[in-house]
Structure formats: structure tokens, C-alpha cells
Backbone as CSV, one residue per row, in Angstrom:
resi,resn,N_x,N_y,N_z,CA_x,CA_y,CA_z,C_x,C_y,C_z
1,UNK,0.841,-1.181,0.000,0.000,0.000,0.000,0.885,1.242,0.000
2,UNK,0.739,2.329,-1.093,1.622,3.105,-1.004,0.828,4.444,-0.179
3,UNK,1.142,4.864,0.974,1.092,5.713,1.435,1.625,7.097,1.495
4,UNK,2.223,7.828,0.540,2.739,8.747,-0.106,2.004,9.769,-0.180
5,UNK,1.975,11.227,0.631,1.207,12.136,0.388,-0.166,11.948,0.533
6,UNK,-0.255,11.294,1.448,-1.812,10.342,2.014,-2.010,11.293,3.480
7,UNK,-1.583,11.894,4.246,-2.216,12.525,5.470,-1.748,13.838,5.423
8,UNK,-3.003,14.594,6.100,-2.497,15.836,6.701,-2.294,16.250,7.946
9,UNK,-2.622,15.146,8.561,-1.226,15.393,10.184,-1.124,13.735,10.539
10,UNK,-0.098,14.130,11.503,0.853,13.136,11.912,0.883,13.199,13.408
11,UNK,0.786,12.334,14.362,0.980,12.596,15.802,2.011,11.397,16.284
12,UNK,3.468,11.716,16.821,3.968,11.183,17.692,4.690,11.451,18.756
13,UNK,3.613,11.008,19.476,3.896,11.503,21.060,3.350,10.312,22.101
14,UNK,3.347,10.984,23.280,3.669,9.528,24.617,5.240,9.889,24.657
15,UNK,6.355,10.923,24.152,7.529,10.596,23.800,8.231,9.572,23.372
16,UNK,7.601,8.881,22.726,8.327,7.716,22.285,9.166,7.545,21.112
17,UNK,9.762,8.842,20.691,10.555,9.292,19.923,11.751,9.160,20.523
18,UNK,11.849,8.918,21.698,13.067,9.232,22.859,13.360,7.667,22.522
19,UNK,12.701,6.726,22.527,13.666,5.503,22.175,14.114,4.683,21.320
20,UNK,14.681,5.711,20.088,14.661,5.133,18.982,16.106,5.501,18.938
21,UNK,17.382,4.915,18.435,18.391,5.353,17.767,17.940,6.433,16.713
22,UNK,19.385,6.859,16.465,19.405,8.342,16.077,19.063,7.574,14.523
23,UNK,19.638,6.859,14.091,19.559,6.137,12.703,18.241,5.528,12.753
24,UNK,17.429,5.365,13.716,16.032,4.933,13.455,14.702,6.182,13.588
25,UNK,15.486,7.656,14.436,14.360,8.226,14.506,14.462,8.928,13.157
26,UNK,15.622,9.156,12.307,15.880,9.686,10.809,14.772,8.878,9.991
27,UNK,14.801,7.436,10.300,13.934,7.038,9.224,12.742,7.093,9.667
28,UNK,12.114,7.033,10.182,10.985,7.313,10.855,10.614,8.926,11.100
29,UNK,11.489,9.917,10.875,10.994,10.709,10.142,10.950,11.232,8.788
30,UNK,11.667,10.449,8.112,11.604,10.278,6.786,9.997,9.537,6.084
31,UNK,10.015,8.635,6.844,8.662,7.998,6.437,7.203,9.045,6.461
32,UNK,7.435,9.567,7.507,5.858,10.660,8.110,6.163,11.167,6.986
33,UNK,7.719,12.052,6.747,7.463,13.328,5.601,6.769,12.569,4.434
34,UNK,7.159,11.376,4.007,6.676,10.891,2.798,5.539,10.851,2.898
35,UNK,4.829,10.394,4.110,3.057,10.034,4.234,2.458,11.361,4.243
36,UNK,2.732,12.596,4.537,1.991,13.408,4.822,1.725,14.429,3.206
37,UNK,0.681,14.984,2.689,0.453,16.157,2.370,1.259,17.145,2.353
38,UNK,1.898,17.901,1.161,2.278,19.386,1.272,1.574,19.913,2.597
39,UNK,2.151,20.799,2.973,1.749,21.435,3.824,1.290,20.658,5.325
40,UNK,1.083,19.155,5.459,0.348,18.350,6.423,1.574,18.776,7.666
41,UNK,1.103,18.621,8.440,1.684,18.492,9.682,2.052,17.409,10.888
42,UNK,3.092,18.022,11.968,3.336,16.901,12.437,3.562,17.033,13.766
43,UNK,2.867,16.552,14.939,3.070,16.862,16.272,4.074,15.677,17.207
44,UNK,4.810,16.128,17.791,5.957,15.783,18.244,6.351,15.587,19.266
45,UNK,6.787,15.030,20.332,7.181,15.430,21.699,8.246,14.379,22.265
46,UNK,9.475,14.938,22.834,10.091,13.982,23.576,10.763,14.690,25.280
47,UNK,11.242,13.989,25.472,11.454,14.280,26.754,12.738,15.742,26.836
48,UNK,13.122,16.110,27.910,13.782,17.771,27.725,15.000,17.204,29.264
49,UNK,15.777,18.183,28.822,17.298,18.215,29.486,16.944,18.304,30.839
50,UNK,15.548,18.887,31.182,15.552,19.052,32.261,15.011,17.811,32.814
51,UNK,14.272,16.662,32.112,13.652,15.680,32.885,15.477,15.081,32.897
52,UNK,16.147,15.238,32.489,17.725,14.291,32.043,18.405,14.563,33.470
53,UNK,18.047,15.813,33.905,18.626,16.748,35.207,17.892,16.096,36.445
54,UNK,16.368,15.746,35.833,16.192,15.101,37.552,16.185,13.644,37.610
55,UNK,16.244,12.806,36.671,16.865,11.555,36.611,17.716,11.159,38.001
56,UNK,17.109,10.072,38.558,18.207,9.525,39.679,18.651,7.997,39.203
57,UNK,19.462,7.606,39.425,20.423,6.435,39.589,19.893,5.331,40.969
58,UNK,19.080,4.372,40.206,18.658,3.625,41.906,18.789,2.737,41.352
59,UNK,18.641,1.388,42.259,18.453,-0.022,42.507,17.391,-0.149,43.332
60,UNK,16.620,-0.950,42.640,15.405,-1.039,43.707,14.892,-2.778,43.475
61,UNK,13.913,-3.106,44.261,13.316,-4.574,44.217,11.810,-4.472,44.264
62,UNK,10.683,-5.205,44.518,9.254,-5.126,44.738,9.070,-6.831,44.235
63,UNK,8.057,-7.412,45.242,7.395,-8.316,45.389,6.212,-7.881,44.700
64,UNK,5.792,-8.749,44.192,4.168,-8.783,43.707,3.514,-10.183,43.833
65,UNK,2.639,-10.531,44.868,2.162,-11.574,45.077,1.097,-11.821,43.925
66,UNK,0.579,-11.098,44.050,-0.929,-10.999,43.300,-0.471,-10.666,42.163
67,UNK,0.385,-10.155,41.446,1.020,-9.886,40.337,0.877,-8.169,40.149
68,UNK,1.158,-7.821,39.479,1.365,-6.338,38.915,1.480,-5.815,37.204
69,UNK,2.837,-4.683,37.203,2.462,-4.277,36.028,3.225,-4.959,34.843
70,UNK,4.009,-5.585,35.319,4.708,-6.693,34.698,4.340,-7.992,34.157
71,UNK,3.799,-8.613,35.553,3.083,-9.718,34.863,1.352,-9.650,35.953
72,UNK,0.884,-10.530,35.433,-0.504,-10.911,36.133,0.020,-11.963,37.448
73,UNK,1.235,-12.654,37.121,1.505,-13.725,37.728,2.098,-13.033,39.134
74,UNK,1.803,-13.734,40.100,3.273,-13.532,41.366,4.434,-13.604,40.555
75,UNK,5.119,-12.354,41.100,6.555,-12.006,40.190,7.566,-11.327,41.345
76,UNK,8.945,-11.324,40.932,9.768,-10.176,41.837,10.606,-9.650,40.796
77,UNK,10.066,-7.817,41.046,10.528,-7.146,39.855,11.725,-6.394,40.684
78,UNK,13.411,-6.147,39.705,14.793,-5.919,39.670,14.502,-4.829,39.223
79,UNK,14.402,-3.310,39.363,15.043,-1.915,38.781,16.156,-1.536,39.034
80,UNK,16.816,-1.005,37.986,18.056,-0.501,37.912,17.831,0.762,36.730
81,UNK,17.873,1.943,37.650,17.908,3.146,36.732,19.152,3.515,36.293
82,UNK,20.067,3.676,35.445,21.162,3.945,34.987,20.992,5.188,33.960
83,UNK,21.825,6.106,34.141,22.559,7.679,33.806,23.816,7.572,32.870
84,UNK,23.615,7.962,31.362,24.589,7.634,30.482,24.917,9.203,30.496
85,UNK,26.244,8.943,30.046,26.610,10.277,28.705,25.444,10.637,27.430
86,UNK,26.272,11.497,26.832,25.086,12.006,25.432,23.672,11.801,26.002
87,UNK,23.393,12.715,27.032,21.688,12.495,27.375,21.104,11.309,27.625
88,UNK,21.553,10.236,28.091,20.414,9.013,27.806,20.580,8.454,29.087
89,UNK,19.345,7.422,29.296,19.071,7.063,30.353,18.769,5.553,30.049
90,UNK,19.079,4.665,31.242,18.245,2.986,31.055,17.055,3.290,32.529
91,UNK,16.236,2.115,32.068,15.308,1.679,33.016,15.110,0.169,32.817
92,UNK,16.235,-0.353,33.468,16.084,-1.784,33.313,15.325,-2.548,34.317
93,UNK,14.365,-3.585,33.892,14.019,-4.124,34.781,13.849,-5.554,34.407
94,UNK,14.113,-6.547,35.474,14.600,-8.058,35.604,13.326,-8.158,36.219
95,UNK,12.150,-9.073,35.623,11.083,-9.875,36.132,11.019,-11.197,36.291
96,UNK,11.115,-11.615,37.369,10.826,-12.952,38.011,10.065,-13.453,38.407
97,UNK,9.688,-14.411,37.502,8.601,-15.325,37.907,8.874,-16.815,38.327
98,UNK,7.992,-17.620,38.779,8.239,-19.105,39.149,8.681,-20.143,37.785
99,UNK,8.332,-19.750,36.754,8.560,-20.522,35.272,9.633,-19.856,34.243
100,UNK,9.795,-18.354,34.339,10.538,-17.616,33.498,11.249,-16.783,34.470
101,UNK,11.942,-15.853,33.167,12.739,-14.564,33.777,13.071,-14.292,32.688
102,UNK,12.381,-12.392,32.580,11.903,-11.940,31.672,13.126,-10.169,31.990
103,UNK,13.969,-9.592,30.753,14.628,-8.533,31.261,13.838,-7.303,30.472
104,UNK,13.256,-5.960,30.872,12.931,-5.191,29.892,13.975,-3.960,30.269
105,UNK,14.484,-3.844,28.868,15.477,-2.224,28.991,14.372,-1.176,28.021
106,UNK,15.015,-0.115,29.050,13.830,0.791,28.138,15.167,2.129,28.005
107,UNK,14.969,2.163,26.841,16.421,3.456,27.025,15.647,5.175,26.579
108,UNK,16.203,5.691,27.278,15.657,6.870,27.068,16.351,8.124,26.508
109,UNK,16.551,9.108,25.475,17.163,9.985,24.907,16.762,11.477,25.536
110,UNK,17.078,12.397,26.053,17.151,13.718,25.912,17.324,14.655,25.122
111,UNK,16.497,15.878,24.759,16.720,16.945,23.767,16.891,18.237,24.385
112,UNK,17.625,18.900,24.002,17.345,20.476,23.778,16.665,21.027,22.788
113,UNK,15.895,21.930,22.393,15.411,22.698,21.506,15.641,22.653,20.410
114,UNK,17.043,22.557,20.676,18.050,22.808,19.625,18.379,22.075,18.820
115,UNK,18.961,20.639,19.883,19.147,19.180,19.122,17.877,18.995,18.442
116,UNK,16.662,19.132,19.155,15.498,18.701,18.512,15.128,19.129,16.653
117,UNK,15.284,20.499,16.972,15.152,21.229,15.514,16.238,21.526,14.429
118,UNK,17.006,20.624,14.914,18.165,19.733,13.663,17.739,18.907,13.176
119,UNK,17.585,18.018,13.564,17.056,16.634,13.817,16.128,16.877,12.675
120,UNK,14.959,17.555,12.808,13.555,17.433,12.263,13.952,18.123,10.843
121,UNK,14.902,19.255,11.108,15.297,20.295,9.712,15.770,19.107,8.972
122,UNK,17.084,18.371,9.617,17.321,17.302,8.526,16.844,16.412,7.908
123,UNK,15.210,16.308,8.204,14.291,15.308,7.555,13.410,15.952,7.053
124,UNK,13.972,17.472,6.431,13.051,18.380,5.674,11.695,19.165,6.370
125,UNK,11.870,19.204,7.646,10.414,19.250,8.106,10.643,21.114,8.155
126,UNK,10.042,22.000,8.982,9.758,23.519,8.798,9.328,23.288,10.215
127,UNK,9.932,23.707,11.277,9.483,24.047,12.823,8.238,25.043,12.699
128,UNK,6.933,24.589,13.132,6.061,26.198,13.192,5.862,26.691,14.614
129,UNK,5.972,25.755,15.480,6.013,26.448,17.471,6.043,24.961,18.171
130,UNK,6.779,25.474,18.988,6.865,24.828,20.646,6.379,25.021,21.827
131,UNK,6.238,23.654,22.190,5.390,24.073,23.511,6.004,23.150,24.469
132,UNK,5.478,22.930,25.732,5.800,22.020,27.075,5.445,20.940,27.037
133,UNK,4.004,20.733,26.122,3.534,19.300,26.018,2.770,19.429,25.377
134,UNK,1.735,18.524,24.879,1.519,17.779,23.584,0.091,19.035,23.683
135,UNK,0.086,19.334,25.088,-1.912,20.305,25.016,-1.609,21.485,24.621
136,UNK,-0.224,21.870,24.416,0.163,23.512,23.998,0.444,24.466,25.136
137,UNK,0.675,23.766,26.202,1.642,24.682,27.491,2.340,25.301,26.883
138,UNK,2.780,26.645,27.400,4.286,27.320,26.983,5.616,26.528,27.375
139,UNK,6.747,26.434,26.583,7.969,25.861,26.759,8.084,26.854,27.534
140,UNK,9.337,26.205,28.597,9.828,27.206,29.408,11.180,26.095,29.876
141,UNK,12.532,26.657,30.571,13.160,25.804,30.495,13.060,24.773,31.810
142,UNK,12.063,25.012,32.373,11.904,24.019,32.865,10.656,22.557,33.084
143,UNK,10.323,22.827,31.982,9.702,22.256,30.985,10.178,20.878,31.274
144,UNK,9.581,19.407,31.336,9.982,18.115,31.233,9.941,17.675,29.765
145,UNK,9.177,18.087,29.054,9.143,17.688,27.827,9.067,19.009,26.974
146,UNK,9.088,18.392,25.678,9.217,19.633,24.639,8.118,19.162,23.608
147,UNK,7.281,19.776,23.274,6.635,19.223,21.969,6.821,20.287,20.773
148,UNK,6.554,19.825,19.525,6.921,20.565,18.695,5.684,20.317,17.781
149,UNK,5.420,21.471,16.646,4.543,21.371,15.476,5.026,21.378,14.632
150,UNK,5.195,20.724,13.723,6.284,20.535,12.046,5.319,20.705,11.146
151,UNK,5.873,21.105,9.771,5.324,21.319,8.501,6.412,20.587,7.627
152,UNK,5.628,19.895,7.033,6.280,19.475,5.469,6.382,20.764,4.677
């Protein structure tokens, strides 16, 4: 199905732009530009330097008899928050159950303004405003997230 100049907006947000390699969020914004309409648009949001700033570094444990958000089953869930260079973050967590053992890494990226509207320029897009989050708060720098409005 060729989807080519098929929409006039685009929404990705939840920030889940934050966990993509840099070589995967290029193509993936390469793809929207292709799907969207002249002129279509594109709403955006990932996480901001300042959520990168209050990031802590823990080890933690939790029992779940009755089960939780991991599994349904009685489980014992392993966190380990880890603090990289170049903005990024892990949220690893080791789930244990009586039959398995299950690891989820969730990695997380940081932007500035700045990094952000490179990023998007280099996949042809046209910045039209920023905001704090996806409802149109004012950015401000202390802002946890950044959302953005793009134009093809």
C-alpha cells in the first residue's frame, strides 16, 4: 500500500521518539514526511534536558504476590535506573517469575530545543512552534518535555 502524500497530520507523542536510535528516529521521520500532504503536519514530543537533570540512579526490588504491572503472575521485579553520557538514560528491569525470567530495557534519549530542531530540519520538516507538552503549554526551560509542530 503506497502511502505517499496520504495525510495531513501526523501525531507522535507519549515521547516515544526518545527511544529510537538516532539512525532509526531519521527514518521514521523520513517515512511521516513521505506520508503526509504538502503542507500536512506533524506533532511531536520527547522528553527535555531538564527531565535528564532530575533523573536519579537507583536499585530497587518489589514483590508482587498478586502480580502487577509486569506480569498478572506472582513475580519479583529488579530496577536498575542507569545515567549515560550524550543524554540518555536505562530503566532496566529483571522480572521474576516461578517458570521464566523476563529482562525489559527501556532506554531513554534527551533533547534540547536545539538538538530537537536539527534533527527534524534534517528530515526536511519547517518548525512552526513549541510548547511544554503535547496540550500547547508554553515551553519554558523548565519544561519536562518539549513538543513541537512541524510542517512538510
Amino acid at each position: 500500500m503506497n502511502m505517499k502524500n496520504s495525510f495531513d497530520f501526523a501525531a507522535f507523542i507519549y515521547c516515544d521518539y526518545r527511544a529510537l536510535s538516532a539512525g532509526n528516529r531519521q527514518q521514521i521521520l523520513k517515512n511521516i514526511y513521505q506520508a503526509l500532504v504538502m503542507r500536512g503536519k506533524l506533532l511531536l514530543d520527547v522528553f527535555s534536558m531538564k527531565k535528564y537533570e532530575a533523573f536519579e540512579e537507583r536499585n530497587t526490588w518489589d514483590n508482587y504476590p498478586g502480580g502487577g504491572f509486569w506480569s498478572a503472575n506472582e513475580h519479583l521485579a529488579i530496577e536498575r535506573l542507569k545515567k549515560y553520557p550524550d543524554h540518555v538514560t536505562l530503566e532496566q528491569t529483571l522480572v521474576i517469575e516461578k517458570q521464566a525470567v523476563t529482562n525489559y530495557n527501556i532506554w531513554n534519549c534527551y533533547f534540547t530545543v536545539e538538538r530537537l530542531k536539527k534533527e527534524v530540519k534534517d528530515a526536511g520538516f519547517k518548525m512552526i512552534e513549541v510548547f511544554g507538552d503535547v496540550t500547547g503549554a508554553s515551553y519554558t526551560a523548565d519544561s519536562p518535555a518539549i513538543a513541537i509542530l512541524l510542517e512538510k
